[in-house]
N, C-alpha and C positions, 0 to 999 in steps of 0.2 A: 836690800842688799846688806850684807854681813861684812862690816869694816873691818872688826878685829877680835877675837876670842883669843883673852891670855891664859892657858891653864897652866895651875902649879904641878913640877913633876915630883910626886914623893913614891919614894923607893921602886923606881920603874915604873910607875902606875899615874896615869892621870889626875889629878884629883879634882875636885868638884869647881866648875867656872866660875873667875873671880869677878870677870866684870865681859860684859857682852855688848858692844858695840854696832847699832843699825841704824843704817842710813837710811831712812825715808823719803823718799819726792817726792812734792808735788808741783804743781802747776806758780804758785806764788811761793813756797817755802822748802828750805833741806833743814831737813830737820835730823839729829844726833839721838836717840834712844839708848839712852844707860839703863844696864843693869845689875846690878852689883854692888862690889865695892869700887873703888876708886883712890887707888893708891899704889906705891912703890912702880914697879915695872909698868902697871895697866896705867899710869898718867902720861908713862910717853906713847903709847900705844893711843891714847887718847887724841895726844897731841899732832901723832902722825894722821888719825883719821878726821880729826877736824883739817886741819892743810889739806889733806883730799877734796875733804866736802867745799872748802873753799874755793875749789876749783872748777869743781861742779857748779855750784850755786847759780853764777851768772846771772847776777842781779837779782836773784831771791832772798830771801829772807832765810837769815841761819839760825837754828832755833835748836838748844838743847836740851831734853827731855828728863827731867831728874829725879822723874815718880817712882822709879824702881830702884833708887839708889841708897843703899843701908849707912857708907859710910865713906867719908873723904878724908883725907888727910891731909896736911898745911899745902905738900905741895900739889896738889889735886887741887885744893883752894885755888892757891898763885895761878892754874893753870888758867880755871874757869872765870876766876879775874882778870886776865889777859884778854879770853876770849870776849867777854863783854867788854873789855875797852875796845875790843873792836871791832865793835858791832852786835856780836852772838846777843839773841834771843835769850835770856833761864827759863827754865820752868820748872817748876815745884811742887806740883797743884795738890800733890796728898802730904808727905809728913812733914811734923814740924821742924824735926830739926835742919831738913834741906830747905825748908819756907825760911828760916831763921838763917842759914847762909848763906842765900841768894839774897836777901835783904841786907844782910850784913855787906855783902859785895856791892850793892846798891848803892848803899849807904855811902861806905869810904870811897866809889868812885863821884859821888856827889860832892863831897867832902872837899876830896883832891882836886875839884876843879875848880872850886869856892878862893882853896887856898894860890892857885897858878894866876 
């Protein structure tokens, strides 16, 4: 299922999808598949389709997909570290620089609990 597709409109014309959002079930997991970029307008668009899938879930495991994803922005960061304070899955499995901030999110939520 297709959560949410942001496309930018320039000069009356559609233009190329910026970030593509799919919900995946299964039986143990909802899983969130990005693809894109992840930023400006598509982080609340995000935000709305995570609250969805949390919905859905119902004791499954929410897990979000970051293999297709070129590029984030701080608040695209803040969002996905929200999401993993509560609960969400990462996942990163192909490039470095999303393996590098999914770790870095990792990290300062280690961190943060060290210091509390």
């Amino acid at each position: 299922m297709d959560c949410g597709e942001v496309r930018a409109i320039v000069a009356g014309k559609v233009a190329a999808l910026m970030l593509r959002i799919t919900i995946q079930e299964g039986p143990k997991a909802v899983t969130l598949v990005l693809e894109g970029k992840c930023r400006g307008p598509w982080v609340e668009e995000l935000e709305r389709c995570w609250r969805q899938a949390v919905t859905r879930a119902s004791g499954r495991v929410l897990r979000v997909d970051l293999e297709n994803v070129g590029f984030v922005d701080e608040r695209g960061k803040g969002l996905l570290a929200e999401m993993y304070h509560a609960g969400v899955k990462l996942s990163a499995a192909a490039g470095p620089m999303m393996t590098s901030m999914v770790e870095e999110i990792i990290a300062s939520s280690s961190s943060a609990r060290v210091r509390t």
